[in-house]
N, C-alpha and C positions, 0 to 999 in steps of 0.2 A: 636869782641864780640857784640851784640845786645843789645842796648837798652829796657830798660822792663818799658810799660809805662802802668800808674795803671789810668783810667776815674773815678772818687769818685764825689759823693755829700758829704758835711758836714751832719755828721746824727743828723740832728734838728728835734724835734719833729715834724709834719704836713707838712715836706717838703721830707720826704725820706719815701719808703717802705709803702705809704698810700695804698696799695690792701692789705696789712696785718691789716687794721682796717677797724672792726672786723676781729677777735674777740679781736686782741690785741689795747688795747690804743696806742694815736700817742707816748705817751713816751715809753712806749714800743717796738712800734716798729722803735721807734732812736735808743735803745738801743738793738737790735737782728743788725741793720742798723751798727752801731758800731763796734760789734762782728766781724759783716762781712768783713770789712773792716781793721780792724786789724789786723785779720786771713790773711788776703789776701797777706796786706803789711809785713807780718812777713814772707809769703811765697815768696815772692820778695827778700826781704832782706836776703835769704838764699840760693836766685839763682845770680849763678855767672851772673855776668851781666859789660857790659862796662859803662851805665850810668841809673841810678833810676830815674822816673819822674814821680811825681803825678800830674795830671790832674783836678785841682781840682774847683768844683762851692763851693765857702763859704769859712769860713777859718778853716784853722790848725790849730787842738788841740791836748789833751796828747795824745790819738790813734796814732800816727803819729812819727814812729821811727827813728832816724838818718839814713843819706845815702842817703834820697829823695831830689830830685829837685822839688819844686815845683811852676807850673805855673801854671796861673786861665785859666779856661777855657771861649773861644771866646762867642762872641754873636752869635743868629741864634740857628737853628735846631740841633737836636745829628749829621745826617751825616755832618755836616760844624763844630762841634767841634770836631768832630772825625778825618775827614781832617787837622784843623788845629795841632791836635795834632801830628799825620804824619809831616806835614811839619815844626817843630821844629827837625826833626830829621835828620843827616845827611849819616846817616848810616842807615845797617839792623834795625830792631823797630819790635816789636811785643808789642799790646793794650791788656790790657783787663781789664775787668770792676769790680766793689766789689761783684758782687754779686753770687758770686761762693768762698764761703770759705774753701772748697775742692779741691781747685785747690791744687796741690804738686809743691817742685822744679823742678822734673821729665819732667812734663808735660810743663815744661815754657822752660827748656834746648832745644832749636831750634838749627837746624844748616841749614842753607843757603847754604850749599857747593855746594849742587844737585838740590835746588827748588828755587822756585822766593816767593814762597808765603804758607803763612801756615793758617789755619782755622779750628776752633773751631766750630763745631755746637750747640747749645742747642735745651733742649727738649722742648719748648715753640715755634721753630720756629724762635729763632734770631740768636745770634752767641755769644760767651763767647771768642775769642780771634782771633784774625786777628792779621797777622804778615806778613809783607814783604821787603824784600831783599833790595829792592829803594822803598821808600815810595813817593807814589805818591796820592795825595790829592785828585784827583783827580776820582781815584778808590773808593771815598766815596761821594764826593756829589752827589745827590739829590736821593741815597738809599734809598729808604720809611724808616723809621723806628721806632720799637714800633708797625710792627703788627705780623700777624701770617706765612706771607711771608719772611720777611726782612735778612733770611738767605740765602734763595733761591737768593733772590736779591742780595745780596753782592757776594754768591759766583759765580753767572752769573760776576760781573764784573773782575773778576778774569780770564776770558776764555783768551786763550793763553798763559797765565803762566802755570809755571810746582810748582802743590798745592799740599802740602804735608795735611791730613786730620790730622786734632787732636781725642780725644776723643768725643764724645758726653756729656754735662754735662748739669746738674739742675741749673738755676737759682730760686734764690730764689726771687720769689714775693706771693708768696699766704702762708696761714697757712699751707696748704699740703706740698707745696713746702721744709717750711721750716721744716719740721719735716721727711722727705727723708733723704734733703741736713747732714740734723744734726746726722741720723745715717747713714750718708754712711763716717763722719768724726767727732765719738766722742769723739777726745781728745783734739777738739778745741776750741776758746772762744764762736765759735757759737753756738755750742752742749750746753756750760755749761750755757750760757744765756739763751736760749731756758728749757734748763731744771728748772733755777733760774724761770723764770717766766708759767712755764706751767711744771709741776713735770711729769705730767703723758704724757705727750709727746702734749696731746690735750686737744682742750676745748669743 
């Protein structure tokens, strides 16, 4: 079975989700940054999985449900923490990150039997889930990352494996973003924070 490993900030106010202010204050958007993150791990915790790993910069609080391993995350750039996170693994591993609280169990259920490699694109141009057979660290350092290429780039390094494609999904960083993400999954915590704090979907 596959390891399912979750990349999380702690959601502190003026450290997480700052392209969501404005319109939302930073406490606000720790607490949509929350939501996200909870929804995410609650969809983890409901995917059959051989070992739970949360990846985490800060620390663990009540958000954070039984079942996880959790180890901080390295120093350096996201590609050199995102390799290290690979290389805690010794098995199949598939990443992905909190900011998709529509991801389903569905979509995490991977099977390795036929492909070396599996890959989430998002609509912003990065990627929402990378998964590979042998995790190799190596496939992630010095990936640009954080611009409007950096899917393209990851899945370039992927050529020669046989890459199964996931769906296409939203990250959420912008106001727009999040109020998409919120109706394409309203019966999550992210949806019902979103709506606690903005009723009419917008500001």
């Amino acid at each position: 079975m596959t390891t399912l490993l979750v990349i999380a900030k702690e959601p502190r106010p003026g450290r997480v989700k700052t392209r969501l202010t404005p319109p939302f204050t930073p406490h606000e958007a720790a607490a949509l940054a929350e939501a996200s993150l909870a929804d995410t791990l609650d969809t983890v915790v409901r995917t059959p999985a051989r070992r739970r790993v949360l990846v985490l910069e800060g620390e663990p609080g009540p958000w954070l449900p039984s079942g996880f391993h959790v180890v901080r995350q390295c120093a350096g750039g996201l590609d050199e923490r995102l390799a290290a996170a690979f290389a805690g693994c010794a098995g199949p591993a598939l990443l992905i990150g909190m900011d998709t609280p529509q991801v389903t169990p569905e979509l995490l259920q991977v099977d390795f039997a036929d492909c070396d490699a599996y890959f989430g694109p998002a609509e912003d141009g990065g990627f929402w889930a990378l998964g590979l057979a042998a995790p190799d660290p190596a496939l992630l350092r010095g990936v640009p990352m954080s611009t409007a290429h950096t899917g393209a780039a990851q899945r370039a390094r992927l050529a020669g494996l046989r890459v199964r494609d996931l769906p296409r999904l939203r990250d959420v960083d912008t106001a727009d973003d999040a109020e998409a993400v919120a109706r394409s999954a309203p019966g999550g915590r992210f949806a019902a924070a979103l709506a606690r704090l903005s009723p009419a979907g917008a500001r």
